[in-house]
Structure formats: structure tokens, C-alpha cells
N, C-alpha and C positions, 0 to 999 in steps of 0.2 A: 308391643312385643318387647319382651327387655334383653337389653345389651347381653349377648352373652360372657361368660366367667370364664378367664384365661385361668386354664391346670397347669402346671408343670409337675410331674413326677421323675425323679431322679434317684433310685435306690442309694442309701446310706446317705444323701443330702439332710440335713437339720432344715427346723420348719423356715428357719435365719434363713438356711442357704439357699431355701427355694423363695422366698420373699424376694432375696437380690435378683435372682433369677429371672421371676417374673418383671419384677422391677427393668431389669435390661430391656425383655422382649417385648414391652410396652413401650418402654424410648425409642426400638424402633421400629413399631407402627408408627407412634407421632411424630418421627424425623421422616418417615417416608409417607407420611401422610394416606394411612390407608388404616380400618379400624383390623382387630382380628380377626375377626366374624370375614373380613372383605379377604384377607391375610389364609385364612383355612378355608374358604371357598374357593379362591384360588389354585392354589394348593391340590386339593379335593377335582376340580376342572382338569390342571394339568395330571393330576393320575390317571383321570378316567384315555385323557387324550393321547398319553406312552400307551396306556392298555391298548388304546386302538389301533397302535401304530407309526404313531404320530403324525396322520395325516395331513397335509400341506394345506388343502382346502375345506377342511374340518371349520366351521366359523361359529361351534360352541365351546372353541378353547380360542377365546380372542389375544389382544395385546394386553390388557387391562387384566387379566388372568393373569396371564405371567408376567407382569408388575407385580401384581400379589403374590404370589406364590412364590419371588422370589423375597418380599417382603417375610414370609413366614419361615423359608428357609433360615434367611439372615438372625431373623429372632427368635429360631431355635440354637443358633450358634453364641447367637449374644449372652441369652439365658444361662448355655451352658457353663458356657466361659465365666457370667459372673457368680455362678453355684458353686464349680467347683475351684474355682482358684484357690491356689495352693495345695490341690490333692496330688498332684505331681503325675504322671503317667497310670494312674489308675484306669489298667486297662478297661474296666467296665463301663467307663463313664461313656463313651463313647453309646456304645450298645446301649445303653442305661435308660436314655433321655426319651422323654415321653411329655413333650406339647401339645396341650390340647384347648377343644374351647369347650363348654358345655350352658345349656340354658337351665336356667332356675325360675320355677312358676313361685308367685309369693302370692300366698294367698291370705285376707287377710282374717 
């Protein structure tokens, strides 16, 4: 299976400013030691588990989820942060940001 491909999309960001971007939200997977794929499944776990309520003895939203999950929060703020610097309160950015991961089949 291969690794899946960190997206960041950020309207009016240059191809530069999402490069940096991704660039942040990759340092910190590898500072918090967790890959994205681990980082958006995560993530993806703790949505379903507010969906449900957020049950107390729920045990398919462990601790290890929300290690991740908060690893992908964090590197959607990193991302942002290193995109937009210097856009100054451009209110959109906030709303704007859109981290993803996706798989790519290569075939040869």
C-alpha cells in the first residue's frame, strides 16, 4: 500500500506558500512521531466519537486516537501559519484551510 499524499489547499495561497505549509505539517508528524495517514485516522475516529456523543466507554475512540488527532489538529495550524505569514488578518484564511491526505495507485 503506499504512503498516502499530504494535500493542503488554502484559496489564494501560491504553489511556494502551500509547499511551506505542507512542509510545517510534516514536522509535526515527525516531532510527534505519528505518520498522517495515523494523524487523519485519528482525527476521522474522534469525529465519528463527538458524532456519537462522546461516549465515556466507547473503546473504538482509544488514547492513541486522540494522540493523533490531536497531532493533525496541530498540523493543520502549523501548515496554516507557515502559508499564510504575512497575510495579516485576512479573514478567509481561517475558513479557507483544507488538510487532507489522499492515496495515489502507480501503475506502471
Amino acid at each position: 500500500m503506499p504512503e498516502p499524499i499530504l494535500k493542503l489547499d488554502i484559496p489564494g495561497a501560491s504553489e511556494a506558500q502551500l509547499l511551506l505549509g505542507l512542509s510545517a505539517a510534516a514536522t509535526v508528524f515527525a516531532t510527534l512521531g505519528v505518520t498522517s495517514y495515523e494523524a487523519a485516522a485519528g482525527a476521522f475516529a474522534r469525529e465519528g466519537w463527538d458524532m456519537r456523543g462522546c461516549p465515556k466507554d466507547d473503546d473504538s475512540f482509544t488514547d492513541a486516537h486522540s494522540r493523533a488527532a490531536v497531532a493533525w489538529d496541530e498540523a493543520g495550524k502549523a501548515a496554516e501559519q507557515a502559508c499564510c505569514e504575512g497575510w495579516g488578518d485576512a479573514p478567509a484564511t481561517p475558513r479557507g484551510l483544507w488538510l487532507d491526505i489522499t492515496r495515489v495507485t502507480i501503475t506502471p
